[in-house]
N, C-alpha and C positions, 0 to 999 in steps of 0.2 A: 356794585355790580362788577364782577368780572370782568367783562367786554364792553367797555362805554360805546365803541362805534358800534355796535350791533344792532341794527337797523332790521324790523321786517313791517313790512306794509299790514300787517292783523287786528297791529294795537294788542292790548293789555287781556287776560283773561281767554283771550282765544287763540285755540291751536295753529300751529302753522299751516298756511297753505289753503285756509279757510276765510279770510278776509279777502274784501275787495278793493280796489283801487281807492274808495272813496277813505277807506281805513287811516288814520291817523301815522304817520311811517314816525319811527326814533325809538330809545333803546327800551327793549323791553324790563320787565320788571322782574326777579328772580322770585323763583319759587319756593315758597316755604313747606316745608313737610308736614302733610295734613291739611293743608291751606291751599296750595298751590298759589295761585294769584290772586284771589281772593280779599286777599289781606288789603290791595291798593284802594278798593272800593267798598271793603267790607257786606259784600255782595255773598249770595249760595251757600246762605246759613249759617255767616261768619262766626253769629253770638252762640246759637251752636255749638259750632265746633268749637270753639274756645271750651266751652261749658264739657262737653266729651273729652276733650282733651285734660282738662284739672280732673274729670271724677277717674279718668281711665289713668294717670299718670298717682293719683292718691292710692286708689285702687291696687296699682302694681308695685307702689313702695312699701302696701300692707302687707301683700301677699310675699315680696324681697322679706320684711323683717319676719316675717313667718318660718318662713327658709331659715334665714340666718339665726333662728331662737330651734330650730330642730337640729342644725351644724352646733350649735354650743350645748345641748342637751346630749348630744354624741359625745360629744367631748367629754362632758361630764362623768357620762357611763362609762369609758373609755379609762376613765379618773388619770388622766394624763398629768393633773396635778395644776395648783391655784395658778404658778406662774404662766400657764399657757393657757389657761383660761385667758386671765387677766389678760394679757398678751394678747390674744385674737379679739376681743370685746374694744381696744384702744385701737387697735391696727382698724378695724371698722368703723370705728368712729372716726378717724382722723382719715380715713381715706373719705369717708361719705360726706365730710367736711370740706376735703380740697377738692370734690368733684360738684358738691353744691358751690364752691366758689366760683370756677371753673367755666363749669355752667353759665351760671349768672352772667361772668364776666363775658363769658362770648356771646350773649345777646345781646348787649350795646357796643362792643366792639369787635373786627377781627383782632386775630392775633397776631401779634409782630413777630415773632417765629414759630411757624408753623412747624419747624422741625421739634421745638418742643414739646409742642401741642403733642404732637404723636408722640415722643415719650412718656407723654400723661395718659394714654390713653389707654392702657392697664390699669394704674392708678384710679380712675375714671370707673371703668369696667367692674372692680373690688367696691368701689362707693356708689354703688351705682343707684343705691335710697337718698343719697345728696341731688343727683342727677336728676332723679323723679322729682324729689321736693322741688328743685330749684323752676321743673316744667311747671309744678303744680301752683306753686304761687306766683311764677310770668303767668301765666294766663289770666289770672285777675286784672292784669292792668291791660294788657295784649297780645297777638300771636306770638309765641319766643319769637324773637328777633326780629318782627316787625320793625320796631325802631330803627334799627341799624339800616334795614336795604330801605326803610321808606327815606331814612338820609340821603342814602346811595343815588336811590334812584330819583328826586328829585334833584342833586346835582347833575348826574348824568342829563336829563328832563332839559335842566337849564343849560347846560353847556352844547347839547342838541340845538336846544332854541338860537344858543345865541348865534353857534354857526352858519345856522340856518338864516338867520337877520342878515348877517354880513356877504351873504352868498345872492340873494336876489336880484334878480336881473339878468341880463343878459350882458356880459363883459364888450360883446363888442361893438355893442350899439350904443357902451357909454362913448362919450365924446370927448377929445384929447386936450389938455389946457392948451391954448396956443403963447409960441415962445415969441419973445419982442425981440 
């Protein structure tokens, strides 16, 4: 999580401002895209949308290599010649490559420089039937990225708990050791 102190009295799955006092207070859970909260409880049609999510993410990398087999058939007509065939056919392959890596990778971890991240993200954009597969085949095992914030956020969860352990009471009604 971003913000580990971030406290709202709602709890998990529900909007802000809509919970009551009896509401479980500590950090809330980050939202996944497509998911929302969802993901903590596997609650509002989790299997679902998993399932929507691989046929809509298959779906859009057939209709990508679609695209990309009418761009090489221009070319063709075009008869711009073998070396730039070949040439465009490698450059998408090896970008749909580093962006299925990419991909992957950033669902069980953040990235350690985010500033590269964004120079990838053209690179990313040109591969972007890596991206699709990489959605397509997470959601067999679970939401993209589940793993990671369900890490996140049960540290956050425990590190909430534990402050919360060491804070009970009332400081000034404990009692002072007496000095000899």
């Amino acid at each position: 999580m971003s913000d580990d102190d971030r406290t709202d009295p709602t709890g998990p799955g529900t909007p802000p401002g809509q919970g009551g006092p009896s509401a479980p207070a500590g950090p809330r859970p980050e939202e996944i895209r497509f998911f929302g909260t969802t993901w903590v409880d596997h609650s509002g049609h989790y299997a679902l949308r998993r399932a929507a999510l691989a046929t809509g993410a298959l779906l859009a990398a057939a209709a990508g290599c679609l695209v990309l087999r009418f761009a090489y058939q221009g070319l063709e007509i075009a008869a711009v010649g073998g070396f730039v065939n070949a040439l465009v056919v490698v450059m998408f392959a090896v970008c749909s490559a580093v962006a299925f890596r990419k991909t992957w990778e950033g669902f069980g971890r953040r990235p350690a420089d985010p500033a590269r991240e964004d120079s990838l993200r053209s690179l990313k954009m040109i591969g972007f039937v890596g991206s699709l597969l990489a959605y397509f085949f997470r959601c067999f095992a679970e939401a993209p990225g589940e793993k990671l914030r369900r890490a996140e956020y049960e540290t956050a969860r425990a590190r909430h708990e534990k402050r919360r352990g060491t804070r009970t009471g009332n400081p000034a009604a404990r009692k002072k050791p007496r000095r000899k």
